[in-house]
C-alpha positions in Angstrom: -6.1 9.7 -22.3 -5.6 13.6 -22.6 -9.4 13.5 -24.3 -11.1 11.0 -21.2 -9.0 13.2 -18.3 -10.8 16.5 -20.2 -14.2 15.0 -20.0 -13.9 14.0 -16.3 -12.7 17.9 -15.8 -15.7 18.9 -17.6 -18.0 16.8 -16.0 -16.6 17.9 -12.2 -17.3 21.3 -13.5 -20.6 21.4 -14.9 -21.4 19.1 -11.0 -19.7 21.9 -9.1 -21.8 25.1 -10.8 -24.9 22.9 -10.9 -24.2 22.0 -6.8 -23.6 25.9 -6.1 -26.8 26.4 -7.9 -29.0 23.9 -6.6 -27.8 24.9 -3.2 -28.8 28.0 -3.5 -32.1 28.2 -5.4 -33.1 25.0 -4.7 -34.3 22.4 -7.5 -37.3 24.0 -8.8 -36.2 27.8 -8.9 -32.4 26.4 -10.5 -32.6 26.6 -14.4 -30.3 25.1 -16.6 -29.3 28.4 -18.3 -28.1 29.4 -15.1 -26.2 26.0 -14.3 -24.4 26.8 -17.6 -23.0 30.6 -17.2 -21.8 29.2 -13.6 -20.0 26.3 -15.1 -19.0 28.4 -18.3 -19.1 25.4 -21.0 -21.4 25.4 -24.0 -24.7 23.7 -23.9 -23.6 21.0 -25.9 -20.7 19.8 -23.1 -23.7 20.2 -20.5 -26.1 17.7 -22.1 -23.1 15.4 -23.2 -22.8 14.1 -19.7 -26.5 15.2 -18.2 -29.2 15.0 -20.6 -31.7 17.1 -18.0 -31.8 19.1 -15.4 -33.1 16.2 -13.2 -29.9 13.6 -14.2 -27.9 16.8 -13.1 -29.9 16.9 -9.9 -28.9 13.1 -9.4 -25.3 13.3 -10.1 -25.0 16.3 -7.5 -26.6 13.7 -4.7 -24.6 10.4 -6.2 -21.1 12.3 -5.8 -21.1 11.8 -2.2 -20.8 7.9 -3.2 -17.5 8.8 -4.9 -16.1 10.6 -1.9 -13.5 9.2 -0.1 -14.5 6.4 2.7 -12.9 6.8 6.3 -9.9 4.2 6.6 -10.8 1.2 8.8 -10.4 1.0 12.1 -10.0 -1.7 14.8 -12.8 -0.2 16.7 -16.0 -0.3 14.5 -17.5 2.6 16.8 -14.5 4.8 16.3 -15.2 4.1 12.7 -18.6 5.4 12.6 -17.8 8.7 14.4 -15.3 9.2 12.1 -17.5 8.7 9.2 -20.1 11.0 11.0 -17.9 13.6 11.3 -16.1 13.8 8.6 -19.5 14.1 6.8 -20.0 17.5 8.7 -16.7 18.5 7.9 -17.8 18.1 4.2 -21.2 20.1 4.9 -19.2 22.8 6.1 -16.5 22.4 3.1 -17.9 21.1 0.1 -20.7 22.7 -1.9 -21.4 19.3 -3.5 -21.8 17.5 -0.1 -24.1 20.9 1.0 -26.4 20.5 -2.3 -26.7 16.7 -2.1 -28.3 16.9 1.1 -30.8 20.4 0.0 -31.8 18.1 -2.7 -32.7 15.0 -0.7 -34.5 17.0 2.4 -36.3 19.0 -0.2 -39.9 17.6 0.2 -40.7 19.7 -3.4 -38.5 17.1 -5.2 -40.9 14.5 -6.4 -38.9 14.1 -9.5 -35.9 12.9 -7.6 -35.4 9.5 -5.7 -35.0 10.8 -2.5 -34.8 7.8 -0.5 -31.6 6.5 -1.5 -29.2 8.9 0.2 -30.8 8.0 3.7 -30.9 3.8 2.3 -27.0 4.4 1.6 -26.2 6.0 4.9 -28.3 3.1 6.8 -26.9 0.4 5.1 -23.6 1.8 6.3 -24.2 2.2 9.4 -25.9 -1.5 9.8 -22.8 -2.9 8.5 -20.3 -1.1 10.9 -22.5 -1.4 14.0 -22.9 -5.2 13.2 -19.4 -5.3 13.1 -19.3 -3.4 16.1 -21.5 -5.5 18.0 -19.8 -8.9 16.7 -16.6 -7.8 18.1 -18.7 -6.7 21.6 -18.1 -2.8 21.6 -22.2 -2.3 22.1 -24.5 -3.2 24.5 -26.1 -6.4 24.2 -30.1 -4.1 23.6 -28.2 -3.0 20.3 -29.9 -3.8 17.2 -27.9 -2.4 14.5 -30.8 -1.6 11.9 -32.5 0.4 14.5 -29.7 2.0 15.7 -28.0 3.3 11.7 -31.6 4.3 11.1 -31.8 6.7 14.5 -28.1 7.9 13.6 -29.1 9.0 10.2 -32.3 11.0 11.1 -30.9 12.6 14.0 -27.9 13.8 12.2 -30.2 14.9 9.2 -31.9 17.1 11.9 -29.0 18.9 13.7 -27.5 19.5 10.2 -31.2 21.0 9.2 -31.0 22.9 12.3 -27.5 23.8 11.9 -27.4 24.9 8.4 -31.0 26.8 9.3 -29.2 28.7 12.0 -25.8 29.1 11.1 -24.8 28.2 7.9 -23.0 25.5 9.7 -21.1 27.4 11.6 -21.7 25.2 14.3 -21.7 21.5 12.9 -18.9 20.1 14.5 -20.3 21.2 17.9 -24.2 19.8 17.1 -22.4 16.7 16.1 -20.1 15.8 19.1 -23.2 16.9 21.3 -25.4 14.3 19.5 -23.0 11.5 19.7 -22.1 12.4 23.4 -26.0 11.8 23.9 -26.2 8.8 21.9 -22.9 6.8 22.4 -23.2 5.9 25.9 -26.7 4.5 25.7 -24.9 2.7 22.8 -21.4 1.4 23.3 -20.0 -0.7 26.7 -18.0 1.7 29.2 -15.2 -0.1 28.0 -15.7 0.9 24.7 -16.3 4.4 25.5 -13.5 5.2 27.0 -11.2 4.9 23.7 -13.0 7.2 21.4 -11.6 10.4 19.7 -14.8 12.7 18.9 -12.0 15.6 18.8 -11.5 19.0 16.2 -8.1 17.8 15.8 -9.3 14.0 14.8 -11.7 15.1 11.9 -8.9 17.7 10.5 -6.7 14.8 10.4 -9.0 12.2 8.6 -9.7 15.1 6.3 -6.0 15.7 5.6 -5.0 12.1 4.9 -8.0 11.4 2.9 -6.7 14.4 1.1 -2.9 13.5 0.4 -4.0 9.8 -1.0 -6.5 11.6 -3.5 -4.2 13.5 -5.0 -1.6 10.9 -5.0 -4.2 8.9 -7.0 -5.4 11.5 -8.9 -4.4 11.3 -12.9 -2.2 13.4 -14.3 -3.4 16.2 -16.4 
């Protein structure tokens, strides 16, 4: 166990430098050589769990699959804002989260299979906002599909703009802005009137979602 708990430290090691890397040089300028006096492990541990500099690429956008999801919540629409904005707080946090999406907005990066970052955060957003509109928190024009997909581009482009601008500085304000815009032509007035797009919400999420990886985590 001591041997498999040392790889996985490894591994989240060599992800981290290769994420701080990526994120700053982008795909094409980041070198391996680089990746590994970041990380400080030998070549051999690098190319024991990433063969290449594009598998390395891959694992930095995958990660955000393994981060915590947002605890359910009665109301599907208070669910996807919470999932929206705790994905800012990560931009703002986590160089991982920050790399993963250089990586996929990077039009240069035609070795990578950028599509399935924006197919994941669709698919999650169809599946809430269905939910959503089974249990009749959206207006009866909502179609789900439609909706996820306009979700995930617009919050690609404040986070573009954002990051551009501010080093995202100002996330959490670009994001309640665009959901203030967006919700009401979205969900009834009834619905509307119960949601938390608060600073002191997303700290929260952040800070449970926290506490119950650690008290997961395995021992050392």
């Amino acid at each position: 166990m001591a041997t498999q708990h040392r790889a996985i430290r490894t591994r989240r090691t060599i992800l981290t430098a290769a994420a701080k890397v990526f994120e700053q040089r982008g795909y094409q300028a980041a070198t391996i050589n680089e990746i590994l006096t970041t990380a400080g492990v030998t070549k051999g541990a690098l190319y024991f769990h990433f063969p290449s500099k594009e598998h390395l690429a891959e694992g930095v956008i995958h990660e955000q699959d393994h981060q915590p999801t947002t605890p359910d919540h009665p109301c599907k629409t208070q669910q996807i804002i919470d999932t929206i904005l705790l994905h800012a707080y990560r931009l703002q946090t986590d160089p991982l989260v920050r790399a993963g999406v250089r990586l996929t907005l990077d039009p240069h990066n035609h070795q990578l299979n950028r599509q399935a970052p924006f197919q994941r955060w669709t698919q999650l957003g169809t599946t809430l906002l269905t939910q959503a509109h089974n249990q009749g928190e959206l207006l009866p024009h909502i179609k789900p599909t439609q909706t996820a997909e306009t979700l995930v581009g617009a919050f690609a482009g404040i986070q573009a703009m954002s990051q551009t601008l501010t080093n995202y500085q100002d996330l959490p304000q670009r994001t309640t802005t665009l959901l203030q815009h967006i919700l009401p032509n979205t969900a009834t007035p009834t619905t509307l009137t119960t949601l938390d797009l608060t600073h002191t919400r997303t700290t929260t999420l952040h800070t449970t979602l926290t506490t119950t990886q650690d008290e997961y985590a395995p021992a050392p």
